[in-house]
N, C-alpha and C positions, 0 to 999 in steps of 0.2 A: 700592695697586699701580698702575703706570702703565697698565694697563687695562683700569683702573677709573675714573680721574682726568678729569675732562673735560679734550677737548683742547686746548694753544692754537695760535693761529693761524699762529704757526711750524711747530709741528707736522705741522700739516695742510700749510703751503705747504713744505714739508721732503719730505713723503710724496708728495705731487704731482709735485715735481719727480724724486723718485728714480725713479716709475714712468712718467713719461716717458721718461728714460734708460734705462730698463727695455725701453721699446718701442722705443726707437733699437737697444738691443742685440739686441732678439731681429730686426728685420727685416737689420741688419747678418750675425746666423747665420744666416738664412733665404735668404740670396742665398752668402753666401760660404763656407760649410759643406755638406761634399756629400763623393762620391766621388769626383768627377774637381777637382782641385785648383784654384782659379782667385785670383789674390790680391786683395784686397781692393782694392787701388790701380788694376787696370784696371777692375775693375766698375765703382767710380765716373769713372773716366773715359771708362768708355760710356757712363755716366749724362747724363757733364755733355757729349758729344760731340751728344748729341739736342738739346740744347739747344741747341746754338750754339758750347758753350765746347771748345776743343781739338781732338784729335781719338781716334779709338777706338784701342786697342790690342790688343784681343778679336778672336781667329779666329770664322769662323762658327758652328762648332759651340760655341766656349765661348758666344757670344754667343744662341746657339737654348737652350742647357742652363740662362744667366742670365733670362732673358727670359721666356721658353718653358713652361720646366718649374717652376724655383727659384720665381720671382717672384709666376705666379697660385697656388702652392703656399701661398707667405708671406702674400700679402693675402687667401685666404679663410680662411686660421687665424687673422689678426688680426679677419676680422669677425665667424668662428665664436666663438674665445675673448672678444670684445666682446659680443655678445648671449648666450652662454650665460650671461655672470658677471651681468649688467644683468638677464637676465629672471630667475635665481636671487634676487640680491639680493630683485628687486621681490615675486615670491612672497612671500619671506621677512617683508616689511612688509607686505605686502596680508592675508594670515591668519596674521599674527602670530606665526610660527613657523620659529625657526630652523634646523629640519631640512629646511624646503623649497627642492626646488630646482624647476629648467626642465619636469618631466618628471612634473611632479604629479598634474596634472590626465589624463595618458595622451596626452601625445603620444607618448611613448616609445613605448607599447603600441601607438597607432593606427599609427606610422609603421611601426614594426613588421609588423605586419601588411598593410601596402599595401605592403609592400617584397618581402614574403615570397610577396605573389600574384602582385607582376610576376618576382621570379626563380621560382620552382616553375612557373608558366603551364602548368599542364598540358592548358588547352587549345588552346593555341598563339596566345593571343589579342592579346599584347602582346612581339609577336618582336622588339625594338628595345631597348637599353639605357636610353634615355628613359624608357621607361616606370617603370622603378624611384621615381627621384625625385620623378614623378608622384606615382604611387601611393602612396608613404610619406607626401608631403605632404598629399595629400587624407584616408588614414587617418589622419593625425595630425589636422589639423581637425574629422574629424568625430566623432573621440572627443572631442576638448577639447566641440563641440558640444552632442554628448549628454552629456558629465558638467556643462554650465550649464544645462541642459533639465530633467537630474534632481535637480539641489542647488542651485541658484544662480539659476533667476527667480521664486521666490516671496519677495514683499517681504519675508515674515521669516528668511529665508535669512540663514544667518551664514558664517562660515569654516571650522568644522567639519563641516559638513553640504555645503559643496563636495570639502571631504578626499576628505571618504568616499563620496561620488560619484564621486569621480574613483579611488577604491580600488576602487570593483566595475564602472567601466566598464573602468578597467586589468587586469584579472578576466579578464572577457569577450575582451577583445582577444585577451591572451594566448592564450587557451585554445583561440581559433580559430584563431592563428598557428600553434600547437604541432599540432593536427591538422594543417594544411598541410603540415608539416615531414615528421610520420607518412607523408604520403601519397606527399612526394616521393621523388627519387633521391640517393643519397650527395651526389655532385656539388652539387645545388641547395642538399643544407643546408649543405655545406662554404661556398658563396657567399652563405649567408643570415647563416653565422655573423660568417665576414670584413665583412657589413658591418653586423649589429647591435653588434658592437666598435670600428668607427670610425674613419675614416684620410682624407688627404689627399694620397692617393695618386694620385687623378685628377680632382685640382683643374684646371680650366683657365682662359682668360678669359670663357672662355662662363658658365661656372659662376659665378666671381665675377660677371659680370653680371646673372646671373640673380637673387643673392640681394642685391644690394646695395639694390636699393630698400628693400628688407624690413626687413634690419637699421636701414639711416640711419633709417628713418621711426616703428619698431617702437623701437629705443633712444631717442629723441627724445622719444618718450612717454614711458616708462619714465622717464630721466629730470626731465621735467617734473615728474612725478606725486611725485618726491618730498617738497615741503611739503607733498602731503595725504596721502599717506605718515605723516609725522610724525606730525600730526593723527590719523590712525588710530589709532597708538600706542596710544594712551589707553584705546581702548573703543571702539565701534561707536555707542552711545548716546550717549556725551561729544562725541564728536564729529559728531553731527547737530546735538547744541544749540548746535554752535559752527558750526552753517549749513552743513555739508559734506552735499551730497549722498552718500553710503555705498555706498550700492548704484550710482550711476551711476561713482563710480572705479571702484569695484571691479571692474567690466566692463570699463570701457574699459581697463585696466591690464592683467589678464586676457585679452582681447583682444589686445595688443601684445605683451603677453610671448609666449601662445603663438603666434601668429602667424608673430614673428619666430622663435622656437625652431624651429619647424614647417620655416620653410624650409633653417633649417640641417644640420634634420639630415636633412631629405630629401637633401640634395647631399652629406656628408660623412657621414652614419651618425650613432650615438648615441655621445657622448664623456660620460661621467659624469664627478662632483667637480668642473668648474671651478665651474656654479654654486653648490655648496655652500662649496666651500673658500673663493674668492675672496671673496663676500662677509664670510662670517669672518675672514681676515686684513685686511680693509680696516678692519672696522668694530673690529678690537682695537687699530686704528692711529689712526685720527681721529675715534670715537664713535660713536653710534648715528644719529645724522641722517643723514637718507635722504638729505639734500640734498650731505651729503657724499660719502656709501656710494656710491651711484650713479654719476654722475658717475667719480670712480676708481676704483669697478670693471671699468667700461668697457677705460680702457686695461689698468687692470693685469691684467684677461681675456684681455686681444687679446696683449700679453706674454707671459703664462704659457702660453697655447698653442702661439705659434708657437714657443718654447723645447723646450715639451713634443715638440713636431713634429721640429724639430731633433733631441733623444736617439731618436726612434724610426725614424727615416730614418738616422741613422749609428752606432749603440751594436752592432748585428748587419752592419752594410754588407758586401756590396753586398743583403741581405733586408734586410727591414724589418719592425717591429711593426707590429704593432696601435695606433693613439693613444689608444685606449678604455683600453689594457692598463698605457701610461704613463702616463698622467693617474690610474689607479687606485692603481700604484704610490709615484705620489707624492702622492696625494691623499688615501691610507687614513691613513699614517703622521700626516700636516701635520693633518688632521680629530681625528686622536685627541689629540695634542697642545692640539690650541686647544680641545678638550672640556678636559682636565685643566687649561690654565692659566687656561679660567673658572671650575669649578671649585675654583681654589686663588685666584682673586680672588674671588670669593662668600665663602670660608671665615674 
């Protein structure tokens, strides 16, 4: 079956290219798709008007709504969809399991709960919007924390024994969130719900600022890491004898993945399926090398989101979804499919 087949190198440079175009279209819908109509031909000629070339043809307020709103909206769903598919992937190779995604180890559950303290605040301690993102970032770190504390720094610590560390501090999180939730008012859980499902709805340039270090620096790793990735593949023991330090990837990879996951979903909330799906469709497309996988999952992440982004800011306009709620819609159906079509390539 073709995949099954190793891939060749057409292939691969076939697949590259298509999901470049992929990311050219999705920031093309992500500026020129909206409810107030703008055509595509002025956009780029405010574009190129900054630059030197021509001049603008954009009234002010189309140009506050391109600029403004569309724009930091587009580039943090390219770098949310980029690090959520990169740190999915790398899960995925680092314990050896392709049902892992971004959110394994409890960030979901830490952010979760730091999200849920600064909206509930019941005792008035963090009166500021700020605080949210805070908060969910630091409860996302220090669960990923304690689930390497309790499954992952004893030398003979494997991959399974971090799972399930990271299953009973996701546990714990939750269960403290959910009290919280008990204690508060309508109101708070109605805002606790809007943002554990996920949107990019008050993306701005601060924000993208804010997480851009994180991803560039956090994907970079991730990528690197995939020749010893490969390496891994094998076994844990096969590949110390082939001189790979095991336990020091495995940290630092772990490390950068959540890290960078950590900040994304502090600024944006928790979007599920891209990193599960994404790395599945890449790797049914150019094979199991991480050195591939990685690499374009990146873009085709940062793609798929800001697309996803797009149906959920105009499919109900002038409301809008949830992108937690879109990414699931399309991410349930796409996951069960690429389970059956490996399934029917195994058979």
């Amino acid at each position: 079956m073709a995949w099954t087949s190793p891939p060749s190198a057409r292939r691969v440079a076939v697949v590259t290219a298509a999901t470049v175009v992929a990311v050219a279209l999705a920031v093309a819908c992500g500026l020129v798709v909206g409810p107030t109509s703008i055509p595509a031909s002025r956009i780029l000629g405010d574009a190129l008007s900054h630059l030197g070339v021509g001049h603008s043809s954009l009234t002010s307020l189309q140009s506050l709504i391109v600029w403004q709103v569309r724009a930091p909206r587009m580039v943090l769903g390219l770098l949310a969809g980029a690090m959520l598919a990169v740190a999915g992937g790398t899960y995925q190779g680092v314990f050896r399991n392709p049902l892992a995604d971004p959110y394994l180890l409890g960030v979901a559950a830490g952010a979760g709960l730091g999200a849920t303290v600064a909206i509930v605040d019941m005792s008035n301690a963090f009166a500021t919007p700020a605080w949210t993102p805070l908060l969910a970032f630091a409860g996302a770190m220090v669960a990923v924390t304690l689930t390497w504390l309790v499954g992952g720094r004893n030398l003979r610590s494997t991959p399974a024994t971090l799972v399930l560390a990271g299953v009973a501090v996701s546990a714990l999180f939750t269960s403290a969130q959910t009290f919280l939730q008990q204690q508060s008012s309508t109101q708070s859980i109605a805002r606790v719900y809007i943002w554990l499902l996920g949107s990019l709805a008050n993306a701005s340039w601060h924000s993208v600022l804010i997480v851009v270090p994180y991803v560039v620096a956090c994907t970079g790793v991730c990528v690197a890491a995939g020749r010893a990735l490969d390496v891994m593949s094998v076994g844990d023991d096969e590949a110390r004898s082939l001189g790979l330090s095991v336990r020091s990837v495995r940290l630092v990879v772990v490390v950068a993945s959540s890290l960078g996951t950590a900040a994304i979903v502090s600024v944006v909330g928790l979007i599920g399926f891209v990193g599960i799906i994404v790395p599945h469709i890449v790797r049914l497309l150019v094979g199991t090398s991480y050195r591939r996988i990685l690499p374009i999952s990146v873009v085709f992440g940062a793609a798929f989101l800001v697309l996803a982004d797009t149906v959920a800011r105009t499919v109900m306009a002038p409301s809008e979804l949830p992108l937690g709620v879109v990414t699931a819609v399309i991410g349930a159906p796409v996951f069960v499919l690429i389970l059956s079509l490996r399934r029917t390539g195994s058979s």
